[in-house]
PAZAPA-4460 file (N, C-alpha, C; in steps of 0.05 Angstrom, whole numbers, plus 32768, in hexadecimal, padded with zeros to 4 digits):
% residues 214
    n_x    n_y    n_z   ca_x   ca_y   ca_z    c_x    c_y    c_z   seq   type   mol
   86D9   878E   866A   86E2   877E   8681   86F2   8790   8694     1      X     A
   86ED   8788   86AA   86FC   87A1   86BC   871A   8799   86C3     2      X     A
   8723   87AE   86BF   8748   87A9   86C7   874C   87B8   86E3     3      X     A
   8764   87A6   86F4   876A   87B1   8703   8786   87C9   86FF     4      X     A
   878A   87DA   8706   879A   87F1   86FA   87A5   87F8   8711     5      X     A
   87BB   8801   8705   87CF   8814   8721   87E2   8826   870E     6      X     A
   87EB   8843   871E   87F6   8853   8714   8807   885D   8723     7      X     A
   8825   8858   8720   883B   885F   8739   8850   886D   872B     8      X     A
   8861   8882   8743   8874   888B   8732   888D   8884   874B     9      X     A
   88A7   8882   8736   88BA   887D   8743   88D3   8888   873D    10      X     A
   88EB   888A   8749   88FD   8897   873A   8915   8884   872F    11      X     A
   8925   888A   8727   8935   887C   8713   8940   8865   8728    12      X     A
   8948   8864   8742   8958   884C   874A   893C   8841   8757    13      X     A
   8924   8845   8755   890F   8836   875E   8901   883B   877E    14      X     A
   88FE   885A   8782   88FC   8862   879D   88DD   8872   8792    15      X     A
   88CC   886F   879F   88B3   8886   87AC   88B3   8889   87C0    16      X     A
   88AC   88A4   87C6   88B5   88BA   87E1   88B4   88AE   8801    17      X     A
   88BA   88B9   880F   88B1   88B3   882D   88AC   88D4   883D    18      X     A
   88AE   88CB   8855   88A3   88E2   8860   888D   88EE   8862    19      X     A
   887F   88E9   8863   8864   88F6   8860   885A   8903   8877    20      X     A
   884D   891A   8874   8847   8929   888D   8836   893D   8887    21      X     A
   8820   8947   889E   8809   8958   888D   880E   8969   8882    22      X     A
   882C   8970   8877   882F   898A   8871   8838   8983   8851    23      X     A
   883D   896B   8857   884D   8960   8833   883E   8941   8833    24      X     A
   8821   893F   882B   881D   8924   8835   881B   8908   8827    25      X     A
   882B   891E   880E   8836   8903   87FB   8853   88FC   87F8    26      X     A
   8865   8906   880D   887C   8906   880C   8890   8916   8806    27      X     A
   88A7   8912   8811   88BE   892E   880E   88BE   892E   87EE    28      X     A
   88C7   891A   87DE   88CF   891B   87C9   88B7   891B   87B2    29      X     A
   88A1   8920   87B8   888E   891C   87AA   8890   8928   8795    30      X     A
   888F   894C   8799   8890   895A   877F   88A0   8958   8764    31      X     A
   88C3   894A   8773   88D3   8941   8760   88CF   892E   8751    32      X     A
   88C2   891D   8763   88BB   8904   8753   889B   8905   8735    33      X     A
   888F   891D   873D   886D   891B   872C   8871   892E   8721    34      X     A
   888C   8947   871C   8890   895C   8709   887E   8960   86FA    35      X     A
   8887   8947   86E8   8886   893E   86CE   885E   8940   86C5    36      X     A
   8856   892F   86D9   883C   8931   86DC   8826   8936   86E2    37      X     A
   8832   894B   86F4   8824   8965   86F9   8823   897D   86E9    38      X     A
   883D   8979   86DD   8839   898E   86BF   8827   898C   86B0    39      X     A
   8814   8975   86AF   8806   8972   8699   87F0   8980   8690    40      X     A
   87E1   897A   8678   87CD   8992   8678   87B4   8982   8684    41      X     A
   87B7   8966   867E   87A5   8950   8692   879A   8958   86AF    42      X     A
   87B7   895B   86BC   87B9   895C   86D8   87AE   8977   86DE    43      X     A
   87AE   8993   86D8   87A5   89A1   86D1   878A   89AD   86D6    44      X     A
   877E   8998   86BA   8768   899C   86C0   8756   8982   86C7    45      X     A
   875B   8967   86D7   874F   895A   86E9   8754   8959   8701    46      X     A
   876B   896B   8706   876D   896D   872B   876E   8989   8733    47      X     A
   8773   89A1   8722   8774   89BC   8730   8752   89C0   8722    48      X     A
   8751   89BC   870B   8731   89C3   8701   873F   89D6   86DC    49      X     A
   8754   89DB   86ED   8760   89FA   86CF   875C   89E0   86AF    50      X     A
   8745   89FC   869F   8740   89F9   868B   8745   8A02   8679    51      X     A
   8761   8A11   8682   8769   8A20   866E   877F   8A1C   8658    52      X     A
   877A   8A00   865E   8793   89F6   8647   87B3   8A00   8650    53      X     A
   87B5   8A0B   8668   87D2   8A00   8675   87D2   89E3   867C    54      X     A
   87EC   89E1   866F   8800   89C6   8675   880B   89C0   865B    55      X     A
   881D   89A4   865A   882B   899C   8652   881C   8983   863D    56      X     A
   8820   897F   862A   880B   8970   861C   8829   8955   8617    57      X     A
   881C   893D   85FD   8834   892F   85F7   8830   8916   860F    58      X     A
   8851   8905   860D   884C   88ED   8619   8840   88EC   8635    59      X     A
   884B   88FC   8640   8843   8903   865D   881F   890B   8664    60      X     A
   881A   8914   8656   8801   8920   8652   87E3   890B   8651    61      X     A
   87F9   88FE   8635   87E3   88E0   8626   87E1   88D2   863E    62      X     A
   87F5   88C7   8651   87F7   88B5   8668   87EA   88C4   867D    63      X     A
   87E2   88D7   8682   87D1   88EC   869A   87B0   88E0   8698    64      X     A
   87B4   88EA   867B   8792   88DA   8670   8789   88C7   866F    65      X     A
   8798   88BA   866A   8797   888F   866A   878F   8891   868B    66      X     A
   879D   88A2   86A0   87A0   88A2   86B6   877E   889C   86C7    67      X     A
   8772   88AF   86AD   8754   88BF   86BF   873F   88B0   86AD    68      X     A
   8749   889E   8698   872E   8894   868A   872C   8882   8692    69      X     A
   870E   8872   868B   870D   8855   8694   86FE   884D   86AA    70      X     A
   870B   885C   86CB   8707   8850   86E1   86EA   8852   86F1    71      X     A
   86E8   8842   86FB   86CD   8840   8705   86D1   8839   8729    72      X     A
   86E8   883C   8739   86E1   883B   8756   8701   8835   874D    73      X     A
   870F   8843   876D   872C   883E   8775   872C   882B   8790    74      X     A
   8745   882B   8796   874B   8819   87B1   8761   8827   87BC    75      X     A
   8766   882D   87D6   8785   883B   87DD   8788   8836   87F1    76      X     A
   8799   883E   87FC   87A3   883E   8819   879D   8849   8829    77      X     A
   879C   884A   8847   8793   885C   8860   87B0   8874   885C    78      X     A
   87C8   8876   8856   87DA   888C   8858   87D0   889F   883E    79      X     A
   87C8   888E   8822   87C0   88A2   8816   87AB   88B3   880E    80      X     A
   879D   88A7   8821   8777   88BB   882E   8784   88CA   8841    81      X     A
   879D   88C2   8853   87A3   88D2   8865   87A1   88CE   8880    82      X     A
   878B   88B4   888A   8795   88B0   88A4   879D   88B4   88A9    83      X     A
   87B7   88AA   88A7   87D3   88A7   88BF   87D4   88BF   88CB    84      X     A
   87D0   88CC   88B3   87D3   88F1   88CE   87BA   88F8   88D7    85      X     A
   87A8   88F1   88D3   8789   88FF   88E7   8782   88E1   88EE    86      X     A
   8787   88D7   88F8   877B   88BA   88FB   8760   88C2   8913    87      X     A
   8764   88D7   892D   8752   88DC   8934   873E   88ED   8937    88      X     A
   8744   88F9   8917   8733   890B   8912   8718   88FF   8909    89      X     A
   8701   8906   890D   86E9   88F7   8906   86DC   8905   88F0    90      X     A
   86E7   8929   88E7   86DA   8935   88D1   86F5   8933   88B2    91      X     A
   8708   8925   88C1   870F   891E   88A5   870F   8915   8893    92      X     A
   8710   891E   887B   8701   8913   8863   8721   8910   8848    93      X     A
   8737   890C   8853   874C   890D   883C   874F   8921   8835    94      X     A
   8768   891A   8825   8783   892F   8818   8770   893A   8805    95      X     A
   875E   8932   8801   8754   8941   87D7   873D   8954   87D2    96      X     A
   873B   8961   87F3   8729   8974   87F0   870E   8974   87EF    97      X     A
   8702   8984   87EC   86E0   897E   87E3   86D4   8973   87CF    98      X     A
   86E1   8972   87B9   86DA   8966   87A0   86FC   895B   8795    99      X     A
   86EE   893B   87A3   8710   892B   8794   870A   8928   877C   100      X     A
   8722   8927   876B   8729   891D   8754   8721   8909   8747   101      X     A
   870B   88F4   875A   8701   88E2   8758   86EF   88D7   8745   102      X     A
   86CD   88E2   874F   86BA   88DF   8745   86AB   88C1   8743   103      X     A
   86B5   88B5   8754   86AF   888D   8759   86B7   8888   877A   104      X     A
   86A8   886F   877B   86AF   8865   8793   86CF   8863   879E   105      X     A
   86DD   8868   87B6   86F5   8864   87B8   86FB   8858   87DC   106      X     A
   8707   8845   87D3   8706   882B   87EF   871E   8836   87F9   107      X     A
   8727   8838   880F   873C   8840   8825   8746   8825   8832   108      X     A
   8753   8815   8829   8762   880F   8841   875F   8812   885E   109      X     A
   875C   8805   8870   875F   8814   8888   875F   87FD   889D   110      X     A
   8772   87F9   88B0   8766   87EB   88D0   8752   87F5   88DA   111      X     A
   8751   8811   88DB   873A   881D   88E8   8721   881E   88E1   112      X     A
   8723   8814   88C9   86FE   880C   88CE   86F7   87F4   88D4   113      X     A
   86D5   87F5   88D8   86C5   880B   88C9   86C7   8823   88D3   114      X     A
   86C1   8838   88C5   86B8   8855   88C5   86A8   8855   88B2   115      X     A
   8695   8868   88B6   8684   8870   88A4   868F   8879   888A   116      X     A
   8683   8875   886B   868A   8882   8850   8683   889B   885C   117      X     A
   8694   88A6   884C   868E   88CB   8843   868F   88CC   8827   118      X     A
   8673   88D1   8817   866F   88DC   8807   8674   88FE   8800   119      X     A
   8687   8903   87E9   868E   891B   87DC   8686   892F   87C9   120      X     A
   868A   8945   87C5   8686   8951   87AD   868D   8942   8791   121      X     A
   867B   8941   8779   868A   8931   8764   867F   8919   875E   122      X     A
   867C   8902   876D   8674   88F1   876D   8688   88D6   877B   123      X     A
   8698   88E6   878F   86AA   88D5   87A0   869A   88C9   87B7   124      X     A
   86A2   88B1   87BC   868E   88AF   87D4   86A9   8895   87E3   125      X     A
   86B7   889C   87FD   86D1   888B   8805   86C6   887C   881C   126      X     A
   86CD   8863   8817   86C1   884F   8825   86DB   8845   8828   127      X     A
   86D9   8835   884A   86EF   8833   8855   86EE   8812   8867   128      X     A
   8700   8804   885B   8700   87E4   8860   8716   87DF   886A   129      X     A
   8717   87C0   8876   872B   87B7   888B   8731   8799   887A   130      X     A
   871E   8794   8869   871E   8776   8861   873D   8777   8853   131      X     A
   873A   8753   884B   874E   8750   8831   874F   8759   8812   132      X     A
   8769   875F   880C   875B   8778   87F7   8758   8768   87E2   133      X     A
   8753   8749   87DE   8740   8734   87C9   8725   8743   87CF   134      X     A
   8719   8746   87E4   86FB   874B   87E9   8700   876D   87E7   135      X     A
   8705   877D   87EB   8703   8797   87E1   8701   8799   87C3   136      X     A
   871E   8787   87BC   871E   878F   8797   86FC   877C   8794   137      X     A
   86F5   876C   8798   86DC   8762   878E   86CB   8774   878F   138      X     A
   86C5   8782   87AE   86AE   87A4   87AD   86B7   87AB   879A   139      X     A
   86D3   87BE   879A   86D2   87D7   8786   86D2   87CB   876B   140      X     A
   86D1   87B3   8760   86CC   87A2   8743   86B0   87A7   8741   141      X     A
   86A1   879B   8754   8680   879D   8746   8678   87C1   8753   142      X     A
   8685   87CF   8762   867D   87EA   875C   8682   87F7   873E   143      X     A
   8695   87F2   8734   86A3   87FC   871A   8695   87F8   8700   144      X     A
   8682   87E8   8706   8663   87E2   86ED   867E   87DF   86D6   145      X     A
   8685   87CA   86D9   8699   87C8   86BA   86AF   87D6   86B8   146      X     A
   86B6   87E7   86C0   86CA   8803   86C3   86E1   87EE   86C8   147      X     A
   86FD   87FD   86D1   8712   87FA   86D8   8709   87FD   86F4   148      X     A
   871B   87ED   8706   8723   87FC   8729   874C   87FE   8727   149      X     A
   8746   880F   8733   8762   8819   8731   8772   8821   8751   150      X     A
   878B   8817   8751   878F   8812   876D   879F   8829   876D   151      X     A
   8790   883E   8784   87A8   8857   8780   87C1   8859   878E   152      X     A
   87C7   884B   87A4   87E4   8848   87B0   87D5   8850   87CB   153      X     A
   87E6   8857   87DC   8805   885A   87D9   8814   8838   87D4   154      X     A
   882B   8841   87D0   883D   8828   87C8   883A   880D   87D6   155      X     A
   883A   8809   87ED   8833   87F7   87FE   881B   87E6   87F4   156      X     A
   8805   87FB   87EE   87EB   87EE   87E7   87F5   87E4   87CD   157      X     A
   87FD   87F5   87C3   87FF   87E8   879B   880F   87CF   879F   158      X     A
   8824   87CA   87AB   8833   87BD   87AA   882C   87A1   87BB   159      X     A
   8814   87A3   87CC   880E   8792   87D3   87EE   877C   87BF   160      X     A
   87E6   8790   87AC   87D6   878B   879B   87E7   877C   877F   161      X     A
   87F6   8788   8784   8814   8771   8764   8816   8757   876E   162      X     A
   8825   8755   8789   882E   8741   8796   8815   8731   8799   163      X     A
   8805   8738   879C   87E4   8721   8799   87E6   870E   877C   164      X     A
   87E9   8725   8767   87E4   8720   874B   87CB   8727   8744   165      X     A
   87C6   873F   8756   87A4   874C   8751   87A6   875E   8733   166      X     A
   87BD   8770   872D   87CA   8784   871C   87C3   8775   8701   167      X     A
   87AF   8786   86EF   87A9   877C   86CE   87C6   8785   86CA   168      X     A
   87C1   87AE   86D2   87D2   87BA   86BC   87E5   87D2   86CE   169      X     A
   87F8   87DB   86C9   880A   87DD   86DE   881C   87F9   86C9   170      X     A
   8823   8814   86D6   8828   8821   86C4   8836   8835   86DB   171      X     A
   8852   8838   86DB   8863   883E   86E6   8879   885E   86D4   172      X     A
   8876   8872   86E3   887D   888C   86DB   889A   888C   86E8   173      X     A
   88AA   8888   86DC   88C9   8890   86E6   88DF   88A2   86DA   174      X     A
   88D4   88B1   86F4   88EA   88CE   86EC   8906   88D0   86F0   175      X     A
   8912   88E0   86DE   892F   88DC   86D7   893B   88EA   86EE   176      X     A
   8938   88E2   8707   8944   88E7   871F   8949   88D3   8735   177      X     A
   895B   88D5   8744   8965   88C4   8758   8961   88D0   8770   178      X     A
   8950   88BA   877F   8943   88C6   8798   895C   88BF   87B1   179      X     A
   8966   88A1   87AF   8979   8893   87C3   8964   8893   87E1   180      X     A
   8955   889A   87E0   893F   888E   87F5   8921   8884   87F6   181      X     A
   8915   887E   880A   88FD   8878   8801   88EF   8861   8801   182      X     A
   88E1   885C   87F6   88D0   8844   87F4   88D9   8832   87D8   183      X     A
   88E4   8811   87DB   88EE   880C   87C8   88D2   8805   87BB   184      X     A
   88CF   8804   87A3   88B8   87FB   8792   88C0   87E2   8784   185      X     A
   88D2   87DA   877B   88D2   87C0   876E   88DD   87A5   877F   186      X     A
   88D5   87AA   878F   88EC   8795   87AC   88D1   877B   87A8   187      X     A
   88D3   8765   87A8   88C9   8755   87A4   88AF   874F   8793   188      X     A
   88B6   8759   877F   88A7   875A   8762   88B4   8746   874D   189      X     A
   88C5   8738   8757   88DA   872C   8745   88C1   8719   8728   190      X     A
   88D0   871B   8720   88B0   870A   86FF   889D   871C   86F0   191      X     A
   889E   8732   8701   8883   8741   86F6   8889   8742   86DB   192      X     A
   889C   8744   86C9   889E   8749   86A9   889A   8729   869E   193      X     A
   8893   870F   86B4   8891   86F9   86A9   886B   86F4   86A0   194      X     A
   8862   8707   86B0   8845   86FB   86B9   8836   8719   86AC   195      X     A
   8846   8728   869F   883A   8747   869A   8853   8750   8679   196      X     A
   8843   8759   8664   884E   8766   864F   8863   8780   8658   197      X     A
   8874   8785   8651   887D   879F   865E   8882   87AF   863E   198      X     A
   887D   87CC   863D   8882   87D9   8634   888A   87FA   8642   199      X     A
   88A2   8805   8633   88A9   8820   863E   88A7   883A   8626   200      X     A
   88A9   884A   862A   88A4   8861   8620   88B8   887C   8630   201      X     A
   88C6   888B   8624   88D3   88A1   8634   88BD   88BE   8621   202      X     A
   88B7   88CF   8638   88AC   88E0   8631   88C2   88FF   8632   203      X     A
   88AB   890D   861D   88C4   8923   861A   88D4   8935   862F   204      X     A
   88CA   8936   8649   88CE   8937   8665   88E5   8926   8672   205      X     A
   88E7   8914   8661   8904   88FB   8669   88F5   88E5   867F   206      X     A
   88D7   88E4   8685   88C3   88D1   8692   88C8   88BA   868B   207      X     A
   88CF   889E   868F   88C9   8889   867D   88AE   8882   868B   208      X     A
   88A5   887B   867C   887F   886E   8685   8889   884D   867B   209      X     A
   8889   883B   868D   8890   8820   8684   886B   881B   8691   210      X     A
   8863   8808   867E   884C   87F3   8685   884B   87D1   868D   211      X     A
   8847   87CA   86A1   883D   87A5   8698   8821   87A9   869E   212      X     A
   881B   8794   8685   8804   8791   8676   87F6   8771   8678   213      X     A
   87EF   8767   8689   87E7   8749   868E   87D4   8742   8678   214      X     A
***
């Protein structure tokens, strides 16, 4: 049965980054905040390609891989394809290079479409919608042939997919740092531990990985 999934990180008083700009376009505080999970040997070798068994194995690691199995089509936002900064570029194709991390269909967010899909190296192919995201998550459900769809953020989007009650399963990375700015993440979520299992985990990194589990 297909679950809907999301994967967010935040820091200890409940902030993900701001600022974004083509030069940092996941935010000032980004690196501080994904240390942990970029160390991995996961991350490693599904987003640089390195097969060489650098990284960090353990809790952090196990949760990298949970990360990448399963999914069968994503959903995200127009800031985290990257619009907002080439909005009138017409050969842009996103932050993730020639061959995304992907390998499935992946829906964009966007006012601005339609635009044409751009199909990728891999087996990415980003299709880009204006509808309600009930009728998107319905596409990327019967694209996913059974699979998971998994909502990649940015926060806005995730957070507007909770507040629906679209969210099966919900899995939050919080690093043992205090950002004091940012994007709040838990601001009108109030219940979610009524309507969702929660469990946490601190990894040897000092990460807590908390889950709700519908």
């Amino acid at each position: 049965m297909t679950r809907v999934r999301i994967d967010l990180f935040a820091s200890l008083d409940g902030y993900t980054p701001t600022g974004q700009t083509p030069e940092n376009p996941m935010g000032e505080d980004w690196g501080r905040l994904t240390a942990a999970w970029a160390a991995t040997r996961t991350f490693h070798e599904r987003v640089f390609g390195d097969t060489s068994g650098t990284g960090t194995t353990g809790i952090d690691d196990s949760y990298a891989a949970a990360h990448f199995e399963g999914v069968g089509a994503e959903i995200m936002g127009a800031a985290m394809f990257g619009l907002h900064s080439f909005p009138d570029d017409p050969d842009w194709k996103g932050w993730w290079g020639d061959q995304p991390p992907f390998g499935y269909p992946v829906y964009v967010l966007t006012h601005t479409a339609p635009r044409p899909s751009i199909p990728m190296q891999g087996g990415t192919t980003f299709h880009f919608r204006s509808t309600a995201i009930e009728d998107v998550l319905a596409e990327a459900i019967e694209a996913a042939g059974g699979l998971d769809v998994r909502v990649g953020g940015g926060v806005s989007t995730a957070r507007d997919f909770l507040r629906a009650g679209l969210v099966d399963h919900l899995h939050v990375m919080i690093a043992p740092i205090l950002l004091g700015r940012g994007n709040r993440l838990w601001d009108d979520l109030r219940g979610l531990e009524l309507t969702h299992k929660v469990t946490t985990e601190v990894a040897e990194s000092g990460t807590i990985h908390v889950t709700f589990t519908r």
